[in-house]
C-alpha positions in Angstrom: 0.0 0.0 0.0 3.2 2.1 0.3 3.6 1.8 -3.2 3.0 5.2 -5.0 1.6 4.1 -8.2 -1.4 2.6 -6.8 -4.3 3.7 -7.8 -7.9 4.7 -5.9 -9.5 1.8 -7.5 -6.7 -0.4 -5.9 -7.2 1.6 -2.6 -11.2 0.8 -2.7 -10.5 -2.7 -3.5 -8.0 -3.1 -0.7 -10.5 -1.8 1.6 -13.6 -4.2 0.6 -11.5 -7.3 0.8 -11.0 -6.3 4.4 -14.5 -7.4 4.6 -13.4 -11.1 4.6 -11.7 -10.4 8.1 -15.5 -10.5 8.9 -17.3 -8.4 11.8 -16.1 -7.7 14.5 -18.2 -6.2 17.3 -15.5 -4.2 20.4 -14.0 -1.0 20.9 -10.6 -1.7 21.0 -9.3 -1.6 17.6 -11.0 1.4 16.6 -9.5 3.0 20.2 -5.8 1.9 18.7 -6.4 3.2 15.4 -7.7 6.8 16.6 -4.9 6.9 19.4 -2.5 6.4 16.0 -4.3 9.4 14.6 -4.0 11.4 18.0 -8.0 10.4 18.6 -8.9 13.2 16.1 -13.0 11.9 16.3 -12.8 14.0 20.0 -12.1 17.5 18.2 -15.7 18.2 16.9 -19.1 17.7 18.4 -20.4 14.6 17.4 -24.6 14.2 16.7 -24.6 9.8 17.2 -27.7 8.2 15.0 -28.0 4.4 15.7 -31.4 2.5 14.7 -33.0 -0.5 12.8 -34.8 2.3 10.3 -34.5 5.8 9.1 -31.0 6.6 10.4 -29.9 7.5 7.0 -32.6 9.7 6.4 -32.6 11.3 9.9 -28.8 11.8 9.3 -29.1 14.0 6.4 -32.0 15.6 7.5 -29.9 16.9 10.5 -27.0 17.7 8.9 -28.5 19.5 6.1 -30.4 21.7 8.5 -26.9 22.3 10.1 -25.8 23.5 7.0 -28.9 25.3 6.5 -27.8 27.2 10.2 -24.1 27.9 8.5 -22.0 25.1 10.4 -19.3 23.5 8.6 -21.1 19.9 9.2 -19.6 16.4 8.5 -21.8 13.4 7.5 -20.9 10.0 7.5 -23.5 7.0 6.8 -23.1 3.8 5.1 -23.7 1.9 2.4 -22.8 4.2 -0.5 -25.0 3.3 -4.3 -21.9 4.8 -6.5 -19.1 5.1 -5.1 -17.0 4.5 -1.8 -16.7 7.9 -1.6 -20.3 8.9 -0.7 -19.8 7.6 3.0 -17.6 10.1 3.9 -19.0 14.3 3.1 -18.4 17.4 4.1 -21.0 19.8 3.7 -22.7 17.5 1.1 -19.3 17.2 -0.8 -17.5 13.8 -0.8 -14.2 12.9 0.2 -11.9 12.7 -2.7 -10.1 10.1 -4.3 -6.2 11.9 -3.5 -7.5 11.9 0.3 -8.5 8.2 0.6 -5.5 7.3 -1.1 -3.6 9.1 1.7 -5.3 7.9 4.3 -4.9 4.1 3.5 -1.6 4.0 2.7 -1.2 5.7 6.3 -3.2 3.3 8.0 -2.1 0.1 6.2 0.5 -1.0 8.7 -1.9 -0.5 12.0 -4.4 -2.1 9.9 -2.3 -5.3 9.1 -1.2 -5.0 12.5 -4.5 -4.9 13.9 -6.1 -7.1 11.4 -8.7 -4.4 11.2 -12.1 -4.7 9.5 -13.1 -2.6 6.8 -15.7 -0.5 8.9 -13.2 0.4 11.3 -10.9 1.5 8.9 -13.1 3.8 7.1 -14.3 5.0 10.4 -11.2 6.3 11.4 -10.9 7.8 7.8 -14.1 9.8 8.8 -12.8 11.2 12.0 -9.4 12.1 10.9 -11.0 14.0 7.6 -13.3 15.9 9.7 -10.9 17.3 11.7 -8.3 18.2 8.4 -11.5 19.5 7.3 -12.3 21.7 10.7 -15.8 20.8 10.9 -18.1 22.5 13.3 -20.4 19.5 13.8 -20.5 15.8 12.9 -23.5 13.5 12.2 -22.5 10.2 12.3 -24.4 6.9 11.8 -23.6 3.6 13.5 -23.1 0.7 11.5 -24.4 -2.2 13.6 -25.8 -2.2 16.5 -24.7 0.9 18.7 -22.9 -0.7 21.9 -19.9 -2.4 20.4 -19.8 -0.3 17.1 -16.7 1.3 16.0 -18.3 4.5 15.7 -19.6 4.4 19.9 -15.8 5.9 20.4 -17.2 9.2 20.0 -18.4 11.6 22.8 -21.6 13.2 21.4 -23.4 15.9 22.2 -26.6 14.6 21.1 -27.5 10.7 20.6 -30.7 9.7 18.3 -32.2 6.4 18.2 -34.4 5.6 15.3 -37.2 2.9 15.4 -36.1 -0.2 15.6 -37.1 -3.7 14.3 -35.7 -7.6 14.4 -31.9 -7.5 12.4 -28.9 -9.1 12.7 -29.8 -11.8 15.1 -26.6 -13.6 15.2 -25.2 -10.3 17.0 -27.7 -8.5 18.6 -30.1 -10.7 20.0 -33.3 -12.5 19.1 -36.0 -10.4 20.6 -36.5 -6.5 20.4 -35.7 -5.5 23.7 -32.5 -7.4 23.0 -31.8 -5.4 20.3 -32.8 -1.8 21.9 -30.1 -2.8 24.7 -27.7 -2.9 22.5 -28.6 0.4 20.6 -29.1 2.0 23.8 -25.5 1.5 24.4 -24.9 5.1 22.3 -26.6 6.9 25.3 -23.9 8.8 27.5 -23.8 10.1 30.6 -25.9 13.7 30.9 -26.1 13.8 26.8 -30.1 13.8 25.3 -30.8 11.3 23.6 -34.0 11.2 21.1 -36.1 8.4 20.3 -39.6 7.9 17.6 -39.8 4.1 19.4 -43.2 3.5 20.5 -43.1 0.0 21.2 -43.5 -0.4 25.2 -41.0 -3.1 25.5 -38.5 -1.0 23.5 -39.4 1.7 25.0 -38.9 0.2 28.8 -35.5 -0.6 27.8 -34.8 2.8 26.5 -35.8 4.3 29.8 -33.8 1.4 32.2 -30.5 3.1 29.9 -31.2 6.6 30.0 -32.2 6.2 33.7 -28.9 4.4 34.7 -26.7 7.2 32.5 -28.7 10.5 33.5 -29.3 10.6 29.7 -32.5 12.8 29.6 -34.6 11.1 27.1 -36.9 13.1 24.6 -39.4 10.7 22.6 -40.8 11.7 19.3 -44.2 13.7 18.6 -45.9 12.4 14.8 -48.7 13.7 14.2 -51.6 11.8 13.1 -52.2 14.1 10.0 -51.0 12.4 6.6 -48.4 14.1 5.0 -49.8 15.8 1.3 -47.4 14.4 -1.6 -46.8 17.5 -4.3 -44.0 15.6 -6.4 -41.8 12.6 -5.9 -39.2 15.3 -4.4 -41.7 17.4 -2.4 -43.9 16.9 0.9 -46.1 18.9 3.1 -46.5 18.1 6.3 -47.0 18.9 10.1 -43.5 18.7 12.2 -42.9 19.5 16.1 -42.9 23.0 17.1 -43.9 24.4 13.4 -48.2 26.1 13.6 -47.8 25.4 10.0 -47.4 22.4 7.5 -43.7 22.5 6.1 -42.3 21.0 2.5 -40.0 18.4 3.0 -37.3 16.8 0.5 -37.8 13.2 1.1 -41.0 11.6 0.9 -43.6 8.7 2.5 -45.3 8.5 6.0 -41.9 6.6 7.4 -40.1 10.3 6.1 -42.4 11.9 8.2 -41.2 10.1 11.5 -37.8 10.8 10.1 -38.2 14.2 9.6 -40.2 14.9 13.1 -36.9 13.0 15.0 -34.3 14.8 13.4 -36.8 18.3 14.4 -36.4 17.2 17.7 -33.2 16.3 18.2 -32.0 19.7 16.1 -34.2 21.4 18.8 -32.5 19.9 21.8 -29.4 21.3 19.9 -30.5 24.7 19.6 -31.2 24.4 23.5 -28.3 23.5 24.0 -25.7 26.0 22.2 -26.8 25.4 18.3 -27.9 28.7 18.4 -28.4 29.4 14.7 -30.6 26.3 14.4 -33.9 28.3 13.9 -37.4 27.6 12.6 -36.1 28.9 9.3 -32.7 27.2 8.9 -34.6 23.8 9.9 -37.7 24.3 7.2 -34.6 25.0 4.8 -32.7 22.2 5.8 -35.7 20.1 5.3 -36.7 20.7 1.6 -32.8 20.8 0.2 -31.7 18.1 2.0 -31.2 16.0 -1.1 -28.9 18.5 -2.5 -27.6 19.8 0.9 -26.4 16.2 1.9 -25.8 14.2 -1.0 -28.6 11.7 -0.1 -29.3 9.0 -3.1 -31.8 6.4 -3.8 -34.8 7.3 -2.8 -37.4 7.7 -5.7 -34.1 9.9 -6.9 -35.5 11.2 -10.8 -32.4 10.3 -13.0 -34.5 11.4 -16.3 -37.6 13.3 -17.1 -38.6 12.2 -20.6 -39.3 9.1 -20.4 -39.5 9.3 -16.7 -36.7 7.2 -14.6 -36.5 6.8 -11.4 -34.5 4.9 -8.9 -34.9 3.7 -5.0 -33.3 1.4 -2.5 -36.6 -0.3 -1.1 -35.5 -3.8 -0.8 -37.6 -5.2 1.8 -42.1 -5.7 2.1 -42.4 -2.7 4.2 -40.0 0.0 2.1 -41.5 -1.1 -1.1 -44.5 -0.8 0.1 -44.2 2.8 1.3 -42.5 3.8 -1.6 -45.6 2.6 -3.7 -48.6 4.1 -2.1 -46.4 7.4 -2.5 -45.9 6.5 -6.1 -49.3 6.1 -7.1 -50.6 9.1 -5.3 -48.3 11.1 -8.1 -47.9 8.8 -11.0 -49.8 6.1 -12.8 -49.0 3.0 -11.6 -50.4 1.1 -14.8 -47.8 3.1 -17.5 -45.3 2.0 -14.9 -42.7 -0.6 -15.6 -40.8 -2.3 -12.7 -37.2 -3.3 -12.6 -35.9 -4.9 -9.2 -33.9 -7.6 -7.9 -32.9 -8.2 -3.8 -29.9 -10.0 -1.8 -30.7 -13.7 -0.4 -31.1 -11.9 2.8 -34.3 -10.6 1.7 -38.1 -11.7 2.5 -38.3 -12.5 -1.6 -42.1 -13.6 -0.9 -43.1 -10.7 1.1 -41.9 -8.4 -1.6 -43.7 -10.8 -4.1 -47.0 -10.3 -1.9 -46.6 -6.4 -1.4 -46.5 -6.2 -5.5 -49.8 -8.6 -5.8 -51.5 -5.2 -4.4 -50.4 -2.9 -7.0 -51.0 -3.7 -11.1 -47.8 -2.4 -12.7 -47.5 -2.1 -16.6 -44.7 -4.9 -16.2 -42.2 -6.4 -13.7 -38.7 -7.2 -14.8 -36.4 -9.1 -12.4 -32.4 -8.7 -12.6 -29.8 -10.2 -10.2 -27.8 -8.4 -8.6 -24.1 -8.1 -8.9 -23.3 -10.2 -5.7 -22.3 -13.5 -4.6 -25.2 -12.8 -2.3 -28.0 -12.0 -5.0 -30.8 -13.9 -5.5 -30.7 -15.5 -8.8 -32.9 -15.0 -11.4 -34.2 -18.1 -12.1 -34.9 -18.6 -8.5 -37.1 -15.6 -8.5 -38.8 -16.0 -11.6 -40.2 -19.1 -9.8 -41.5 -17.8 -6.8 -43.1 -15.0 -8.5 -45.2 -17.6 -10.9 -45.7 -19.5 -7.3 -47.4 -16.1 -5.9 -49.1 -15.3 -9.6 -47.1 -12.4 -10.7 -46.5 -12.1 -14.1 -42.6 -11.0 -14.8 -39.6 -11.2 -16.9 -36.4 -11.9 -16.4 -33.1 -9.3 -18.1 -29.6 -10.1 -17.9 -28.8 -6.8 -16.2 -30.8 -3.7 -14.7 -28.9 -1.5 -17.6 -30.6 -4.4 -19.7 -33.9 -3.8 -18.5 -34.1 0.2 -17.9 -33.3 0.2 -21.5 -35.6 -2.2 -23.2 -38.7 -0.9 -20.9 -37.2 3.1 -21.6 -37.6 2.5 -25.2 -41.7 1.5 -25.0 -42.3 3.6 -21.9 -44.2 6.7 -24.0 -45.8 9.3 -21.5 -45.0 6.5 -18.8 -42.3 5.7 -16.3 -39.7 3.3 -15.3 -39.2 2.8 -11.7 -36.1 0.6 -10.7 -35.7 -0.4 -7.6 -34.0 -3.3 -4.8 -30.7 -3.9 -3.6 -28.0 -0.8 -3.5 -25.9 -3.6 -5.2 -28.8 -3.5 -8.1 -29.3 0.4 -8.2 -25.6 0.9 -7.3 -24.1 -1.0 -10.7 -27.2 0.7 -12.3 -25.7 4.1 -11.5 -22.2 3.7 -12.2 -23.0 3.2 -15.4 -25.6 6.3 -15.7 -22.8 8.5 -13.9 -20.1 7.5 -16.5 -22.3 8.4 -19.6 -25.5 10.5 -18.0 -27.8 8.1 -20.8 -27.3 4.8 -21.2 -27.4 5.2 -25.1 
């Protein structure tokens, strides 16, 4: 790694074989990689943003209102759809290539050393370019879990825990309240922490933490009154502390839980010394957040005529979210669908969600993983569930055979970030795929 003439596709692909060292859950590695690095993650405030759902969302949502308020703010979620890249921004802009490249061949020996895993690397390579970059603030997003996660080094000012559901069993536990103890873990001493969790056993365990800690602990207001869809990009709805409905950049009834926890955390912060966190800078913050954070993926408009458009629901409840919005602003029947998941996924609840919804056409593509679903595999449980679909040797394959019929309709591609990540790699590199 030393060796000058490497390139960043080299570096990237040095990283993601890390990913065979596996996961490991613990604190200690990450502690002897920051302490390498003079523990830069302890020069910044830190926002911390563990959950099941939404804590990518919520994320940008706060840090594009922080932005909105005029503070240099860092962001740093996970997976990225393009490029590696997208984890790491500043200010919406990612980290560059020449960076990356300088950070790895930094680390490499305390990595071999440490036989560190790939999120622990890049972790560090978040907190050490946030403070190069002198940010002001720093959202940051767990990866798994909360308790043993490399990012719980930090010492936040604010800590958010999103709703959560049953994940990652094999290292969280098998029940919910299992799983909240272990997200719980973020809390710290005296620092809020904000929760949307309604669920009375989660919510009991939230308590037991914040009780034990002195965490004050600030639950979530929704209000009950739908949000109004304008566009695919565009939402009204109520919010805490607003006497008015407010547009928001991300939409579905699951953005508007989103949307109301990051209002209340960003509240708590303007309490708490954010002062230029204001009605105003958190209704901007809101609407731009695509553009203010770099957010992808969801129901993201890559072309207007014929209409494309691409999202990351992968599993029965996403998908289904992200169709009842669709058909309140497009035509479901001049729609074509184009999707394909990971093993991992409930393949038959997806198959069930789409019996309630009568698409032009389904097209199902694998995606580019040694853990995709194959094609033939869900060809057959679709015919098993009696959907009608075919079958395309690639999404590019498919977005373009349904583009060139699709008239005054649309083309809605959707699934796995490994399917709607290869997808866009190829539309960034030539903006059509013609």
């Amino acid at each position: 790694m030393d060796d000058q003439t490497l390139t960043y596709r080299d570096t990237i692909r040095w990283l993601f074989d890390l990913q065979f060292v596996g996961i490991k859950l613990g604190l200690d590695n990450i502690r002897s990689l920051a302490a390498f690095w003079d523990n830069p993650h302890l020069r910044y405030p830190v926002i911390h943003i563990a959950g099941s759902n939404g804590k990518g969302s919520t994320a940008s949502f706060i840090a594009s209102t922080l932005q909105a308020a005029g503070y240099r703010t860092g962001l740093y979620t996970s997976p990225h759809l393009v490029d590696f890249s997208e984890r790491i921004r500043v200010d919406g802009v990612c980290i560059s290539e020449e960076r990356v490249l300088a950070y790895a061949r930094a680390l490499r020996p305390e990595i071999d050393r440490l036989k560190a895993t790939f999120f622990e690397a890049t972790t560090l390579m978040a907190f050490q370019y946030f403070a190069e970059e002198n940010v002001d603030v720093a959202v940051i997003e767990t990866g798994l879990g909360g308790r043993l996660d490399a990012t719980n080094l930090v010492s936040p000012v604010m800590t958010v825990i999103t709703s959560l559901s049953i994940e990652h069993r094999e290292f969280l536990g098998d029940t919910i309240e299992a799983i909240a103890a272990e997200k719980a873990g973020i809390m710290k001493p005296g620092i809020p922490c904000v929760t949307p969790n309604r669920d009375e056993g989660v919510l009991e365990v939230l308590r037991r933490h914040a009780v034990a800690c002195e965490a004050p602990l600030h639950p979530v207001a929704v209000p009950e009154a739908a949000p109004v869809l304008l566009d695919l990009d565009r939402m009204e709805c109520l919010l805490p502390g607003f006497d008015h409905s407010v547009d928001i950049g991300l939409v579905g009834t699951h953005q508007v839980e989103n949307a109301c926890t990051a209002v209340t955390a960003l509240r708590q912060l303007a309490a708490g010394g954010f002062s230029r966190v204001t009605n105003a800078s958190i209704a901007q913050g809101l609407l731009e957040v695509r553009t203010r954070s770099g957010i992808r993926g969801r129901l993201e408009q890559l072309q207007r005529h014929p209409e494309l458009v691409a999202d990351v629901g992968h599993n029965p409840d996403g998908i289904r979210a992200m169709l009842q919005c669709w058909q309140q602003v497009r035509d479901i029947k001049k729609t074509d669908l184009v999707f394909g998941v990971l093993k991992s996924k409930d393949l038959l609840g997806i198959f069930h969600t789409l019996t309630r919804y009568s698409p032009r056409s389904i097209t199902l593509v694998q995606a580019v993983s040694h853990e995709a679903r194959s094609l033939e595999e869900m060809l057959h449980e679709a015919t098993r569930v009696g959907i009608t679909a075919e079958g395309a040797g690639s999404a590019r394959e498919a977005v373009l055979r349904k583009l060139e019929h699709a008239g005054d309709g649309a083309v809605l591609l959707f699934g796995s970030h490994y399917v709607v990540g290869a997808f866009l790699q190829e539309w960034e590199k030539k903006h059509k795929l013609r």
